[in-house]
C-alpha positions as CSV (number, residue, x, y, z in Angstrom):
1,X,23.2,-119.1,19.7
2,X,24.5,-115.8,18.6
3,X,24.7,-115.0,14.6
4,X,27.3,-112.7,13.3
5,X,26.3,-110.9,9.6
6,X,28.7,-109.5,7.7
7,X,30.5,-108.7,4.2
8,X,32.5,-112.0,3.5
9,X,36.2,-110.7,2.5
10,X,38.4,-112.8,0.2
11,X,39.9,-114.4,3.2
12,X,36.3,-116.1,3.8
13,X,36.8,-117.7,-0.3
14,X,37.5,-121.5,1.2
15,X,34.7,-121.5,4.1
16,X,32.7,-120.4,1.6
17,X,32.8,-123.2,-0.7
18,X,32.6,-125.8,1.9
19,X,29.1,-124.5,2.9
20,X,28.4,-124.0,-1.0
21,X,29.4,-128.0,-1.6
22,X,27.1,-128.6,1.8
23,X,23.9,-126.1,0.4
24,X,24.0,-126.3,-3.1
25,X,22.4,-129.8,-3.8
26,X,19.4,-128.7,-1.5
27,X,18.5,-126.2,-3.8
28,X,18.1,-128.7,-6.5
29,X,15.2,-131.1,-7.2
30,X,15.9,-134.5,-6.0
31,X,16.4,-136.2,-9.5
32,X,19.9,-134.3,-9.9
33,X,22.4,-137.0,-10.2
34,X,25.1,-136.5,-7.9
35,X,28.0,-136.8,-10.2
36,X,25.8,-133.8,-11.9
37,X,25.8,-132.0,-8.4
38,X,29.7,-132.6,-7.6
39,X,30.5,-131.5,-10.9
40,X,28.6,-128.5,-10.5
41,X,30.3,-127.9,-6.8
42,X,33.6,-128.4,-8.7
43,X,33.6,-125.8,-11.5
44,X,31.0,-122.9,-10.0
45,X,31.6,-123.1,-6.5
46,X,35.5,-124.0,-5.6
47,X,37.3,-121.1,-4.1
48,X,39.1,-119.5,-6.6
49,X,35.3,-118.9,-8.1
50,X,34.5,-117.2,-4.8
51,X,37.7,-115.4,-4.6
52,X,36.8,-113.8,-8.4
53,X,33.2,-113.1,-6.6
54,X,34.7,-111.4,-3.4
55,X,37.4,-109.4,-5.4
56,X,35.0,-107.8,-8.0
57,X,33.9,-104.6,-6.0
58,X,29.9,-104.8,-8.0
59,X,29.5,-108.2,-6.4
60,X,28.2,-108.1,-2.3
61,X,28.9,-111.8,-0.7
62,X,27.3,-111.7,2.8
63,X,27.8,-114.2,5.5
64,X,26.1,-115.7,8.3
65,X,29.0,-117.4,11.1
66,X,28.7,-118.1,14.9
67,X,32.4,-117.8,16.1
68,X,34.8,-115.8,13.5
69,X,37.3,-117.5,12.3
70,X,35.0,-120.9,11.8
71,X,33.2,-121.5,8.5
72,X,30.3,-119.6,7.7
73,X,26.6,-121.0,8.4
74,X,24.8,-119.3,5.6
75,X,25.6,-117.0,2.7
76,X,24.2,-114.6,-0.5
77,X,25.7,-112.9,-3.2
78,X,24.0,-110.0,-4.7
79,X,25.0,-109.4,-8.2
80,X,23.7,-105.8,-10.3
81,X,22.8,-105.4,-13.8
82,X,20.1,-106.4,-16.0
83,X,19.0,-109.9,-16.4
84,X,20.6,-111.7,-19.5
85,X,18.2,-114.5,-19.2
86,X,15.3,-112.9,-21.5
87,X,12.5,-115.1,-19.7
88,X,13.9,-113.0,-16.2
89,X,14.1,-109.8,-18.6
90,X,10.5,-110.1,-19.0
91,X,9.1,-111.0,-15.2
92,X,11.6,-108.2,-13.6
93,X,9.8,-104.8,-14.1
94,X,11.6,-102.2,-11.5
95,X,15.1,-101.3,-12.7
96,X,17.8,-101.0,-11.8
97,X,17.9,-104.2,-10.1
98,X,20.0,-106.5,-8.5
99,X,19.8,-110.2,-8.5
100,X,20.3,-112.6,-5.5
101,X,21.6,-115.5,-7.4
102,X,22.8,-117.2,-4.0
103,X,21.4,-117.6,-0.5
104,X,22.1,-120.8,1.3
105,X,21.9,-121.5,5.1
106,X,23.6,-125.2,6.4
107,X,20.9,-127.4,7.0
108,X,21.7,-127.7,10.7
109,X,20.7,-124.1,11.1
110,X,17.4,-124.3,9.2
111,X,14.8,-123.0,10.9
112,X,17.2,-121.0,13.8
113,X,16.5,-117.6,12.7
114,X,20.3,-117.5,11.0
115,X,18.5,-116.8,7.4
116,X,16.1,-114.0,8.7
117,X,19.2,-112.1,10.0
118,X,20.6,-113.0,6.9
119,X,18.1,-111.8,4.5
120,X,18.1,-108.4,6.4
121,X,21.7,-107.6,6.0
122,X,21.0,-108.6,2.8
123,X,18.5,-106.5,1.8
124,X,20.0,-103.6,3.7
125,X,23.3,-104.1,1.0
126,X,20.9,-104.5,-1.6
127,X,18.8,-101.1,-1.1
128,X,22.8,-99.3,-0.7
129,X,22.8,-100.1,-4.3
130,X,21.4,-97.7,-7.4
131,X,18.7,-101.1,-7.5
132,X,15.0,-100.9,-7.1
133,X,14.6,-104.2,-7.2
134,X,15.9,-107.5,-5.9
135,X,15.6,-110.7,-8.2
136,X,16.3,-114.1,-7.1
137,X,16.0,-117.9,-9.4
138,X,14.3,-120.6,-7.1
139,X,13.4,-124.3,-7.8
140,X,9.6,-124.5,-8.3
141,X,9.7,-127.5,-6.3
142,X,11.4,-126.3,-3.3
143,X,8.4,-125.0,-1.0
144,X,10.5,-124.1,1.8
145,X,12.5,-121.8,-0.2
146,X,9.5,-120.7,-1.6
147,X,7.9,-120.0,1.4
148,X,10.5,-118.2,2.9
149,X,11.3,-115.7,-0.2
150,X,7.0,-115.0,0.1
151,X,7.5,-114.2,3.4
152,X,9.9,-111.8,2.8
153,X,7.9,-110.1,0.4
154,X,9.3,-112.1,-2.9
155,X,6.6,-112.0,-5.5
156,X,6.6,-115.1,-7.9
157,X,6.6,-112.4,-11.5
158,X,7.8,-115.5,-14.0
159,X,9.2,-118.7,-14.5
160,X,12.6,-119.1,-15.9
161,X,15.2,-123.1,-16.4
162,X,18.1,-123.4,-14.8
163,X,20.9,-125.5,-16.7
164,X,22.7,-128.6,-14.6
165,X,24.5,-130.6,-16.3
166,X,23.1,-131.6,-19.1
167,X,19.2,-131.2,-18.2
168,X,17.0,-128.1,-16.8
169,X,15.3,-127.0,-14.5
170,X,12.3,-125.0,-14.0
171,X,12.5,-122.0,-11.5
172,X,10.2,-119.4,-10.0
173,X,11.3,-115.9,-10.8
174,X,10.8,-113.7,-7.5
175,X,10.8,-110.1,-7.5
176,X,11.1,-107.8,-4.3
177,X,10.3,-104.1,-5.6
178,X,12.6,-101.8,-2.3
């Protein structure tokens, strides 16, 4: 099956949040209650927060989608600027940079080639930028993820927690010097 990439426009804002409610929870370890999850889904991810993403010209939102029109099958959002987080502050060293704080693929394209293709249109947007780096936040305990980012050349440069709710968790920082 063919994949499409391309810059997600506002118009892509509610396909975008269906795959986000789908993708999100995968991300996270398995102990995240799900009323934790939905809330998360409901406040961070609903269109109108996508729509605030794909109208700020700084932030890229790529997409992944097999026929237009349909609902994408992956996504990322590359957002510039220095890391606030002063645990990431530390493990970043090549500045500028730009952080990858989402890239999701629906489950029933794991493993299809859609996040490769992905990741490359990706990084292409990402070395358009002023950046010498990319950044990206991933669950220590998801080796899959973790695996993938290595094999795109992601070094693990720190740890950093990730708030849900009302616990945290613990995240590899990954740093890919362009």
């Amino acid at each position: 099956m063919t994949v499409t990439v391309r810059r997600a426009t506002v118009d892509d804002a509610d396909g975008l949040s269906r795959l986000a409610a789908i993708t999100f929870p995968l991300a996270c370890t398995p102990r995240t209650p799900p009323e934790v999850l939905a809330d998360h889904v409901a406040r961070h991810l609903d269109p109108a927060s996508f729509r605030r993403h794909l109208t700020d010209p700084a932030t890229v939102v790529v997409l992944s989608e097999h026929h237009p029109g349909a609902d994408p099958v992956g996504y990322a959002m590359l957002v510039p600027g220095d890391p606030t987080d002063p645990d990431v502050a530390t493990a970043v060293t090549a500045r500028p940079t730009v952080a990858l704080e989402r890239f999701y693929v629906h489950p029933r394209h794991h493993g299809t080639g859609v996040a490769d293709a992905l990741m490359d249109a990706t990084l292409v947007h990402a070395r358009r930028t002023a950046a010498r780096s990319v950044w990206l936040g991933v669950s220590e305990e998801n080796g899959r993820a973790n695996a993938f980012y290595a094999r795109h050349g992601f070094a693990q440069v720190g740890r950093k927690r990730f708030p849900i709710g009302e616990t945290w968790e613990d995240d590899h920082v990954r740093e890919l010097v362009l």
